[in-house]
N, C-alpha and C positions, 0 to 999 in steps of 0.2 A: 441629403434628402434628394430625393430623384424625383424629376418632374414629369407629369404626366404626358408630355409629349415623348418623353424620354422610355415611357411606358410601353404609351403606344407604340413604339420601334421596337422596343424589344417584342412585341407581339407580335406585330408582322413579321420578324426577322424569326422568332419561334415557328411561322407558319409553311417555312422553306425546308423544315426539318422533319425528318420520322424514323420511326426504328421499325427494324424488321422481324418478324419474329421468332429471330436469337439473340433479338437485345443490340443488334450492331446499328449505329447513325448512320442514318441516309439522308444526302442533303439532294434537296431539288432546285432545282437550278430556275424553273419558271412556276413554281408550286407543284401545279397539276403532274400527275404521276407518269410525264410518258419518259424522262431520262431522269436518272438520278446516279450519283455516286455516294462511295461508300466510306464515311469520313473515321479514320482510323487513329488517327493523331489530334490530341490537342491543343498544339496548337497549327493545322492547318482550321479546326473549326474556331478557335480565335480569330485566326485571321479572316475568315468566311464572315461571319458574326460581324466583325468590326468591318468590312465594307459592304453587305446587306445592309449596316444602323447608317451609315452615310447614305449609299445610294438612296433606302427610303426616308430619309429624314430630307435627301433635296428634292427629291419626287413631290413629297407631301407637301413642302413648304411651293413649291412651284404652284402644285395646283391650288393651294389655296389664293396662293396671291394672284393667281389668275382669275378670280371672280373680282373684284374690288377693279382691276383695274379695269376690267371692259364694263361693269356698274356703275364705278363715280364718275366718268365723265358722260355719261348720260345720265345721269343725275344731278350734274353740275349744268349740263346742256339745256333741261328739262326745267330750273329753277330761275337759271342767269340768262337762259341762251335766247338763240335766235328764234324769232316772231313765227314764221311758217314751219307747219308740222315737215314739210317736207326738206325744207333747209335742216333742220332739226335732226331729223331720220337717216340725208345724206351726210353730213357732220358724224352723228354718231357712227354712222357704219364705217367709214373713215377709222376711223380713232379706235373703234373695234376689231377692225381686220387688221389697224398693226398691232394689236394686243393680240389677237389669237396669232399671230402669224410668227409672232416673237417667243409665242407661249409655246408653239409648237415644233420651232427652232430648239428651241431648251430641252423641249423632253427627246425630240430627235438625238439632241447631244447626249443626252444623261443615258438614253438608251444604248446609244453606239458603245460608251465607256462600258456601262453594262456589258454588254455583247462581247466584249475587248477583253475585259479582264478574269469573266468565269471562266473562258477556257486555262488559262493562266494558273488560277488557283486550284484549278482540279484536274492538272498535269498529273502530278502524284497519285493520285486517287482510281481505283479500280470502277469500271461503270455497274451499278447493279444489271442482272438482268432482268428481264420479264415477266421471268415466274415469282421475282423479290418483290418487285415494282407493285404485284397486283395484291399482295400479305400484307400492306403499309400500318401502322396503327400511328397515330400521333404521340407525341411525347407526354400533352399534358392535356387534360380536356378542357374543352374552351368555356368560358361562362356564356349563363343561357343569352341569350340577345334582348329578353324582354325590359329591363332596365334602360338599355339605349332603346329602343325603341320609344317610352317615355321620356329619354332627353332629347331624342331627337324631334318628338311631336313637341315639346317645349321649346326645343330651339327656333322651330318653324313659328309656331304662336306668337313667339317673341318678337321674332324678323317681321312679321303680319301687323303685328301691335306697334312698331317702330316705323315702318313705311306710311301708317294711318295717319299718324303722329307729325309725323313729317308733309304726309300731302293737307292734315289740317291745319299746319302751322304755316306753310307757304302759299295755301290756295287765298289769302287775305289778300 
């Protein structure tokens, strides 16, 4: 069974890809259509495929954990902490600058690897040119958005209804 996060990668990693139209795979290096090559073997798009599903599977995982950490301690701050707003305010900005500072070390990292290894994997590979680049069609067409947009207006109601819940239980 393959799990939805595992989905989701393969979606993004689908989103790198397009055909031209004579049917040849063009893989794009940053999405957007200014450089692309022209993926002839497969397994060079194996190997493309399986480090697009790493690199965005650590990206993603990065950024999510990047919210919780700079939230619960000001939320731990906010419940447990100290007396004056501004004690409070100076603590938490503390504790949030080494969270974004750490967060932004990481993606600096994950980027450079990025940066490092696509020239690597598309040694082999012919560049499209410009007259290809601008004929691009996607491989598959994407489902409409309105669905998420619904889980995402749920998801938000949810977090609104959870934070109430929490400031009603601790303002005692």
């Amino acid at each position: 069974m393959i799990s939805p996060f595992s989905k989701m990668m393969d979606y993004a990693v689908e989103g790198h890809f397009r055909k031209d139209p004579s049917g040849r795979l063009i893989f794009l290096p940053l999405i957007y259509k200014r450089k692309g090559y022209f993926v002839d073997s497969k397994s060079d798009e194996e190997k493309i495929r399986a480090f697009l599903k790493v690199y965005r599977s650590a990206s993603t995982l990065l950024s999510w954990l990047a919210f919780p950490s700079i939230y619960f301690p000001g939320l731990i701050l906010t419940v447990y902490g100290v007396s004056p707003l501004r004690n409070k305010l100076t603590i938490y900005g503390w504790i949030a600058s080494v969270f974004i500072l750490s967060y932004a070390a990481s993606a600096w990292m994950l980027w450079s690897v990025y940066k490092q290894t696509i020239p690597s994997l598309t040694t082999s590979m012919s560049e499209a040119g410009p007259d290809v680049m601008g004929q691009l069609s996607e491989i598959y067409q994407r489902p409409r958005r309105l669905p998420r947009l619904f889980i995402a207006a749920g998801l938000i109601l949810f977090g609104l209804a959870l934070l109430a819940a929490f400031y009603l239980y601790f303002r005692r």
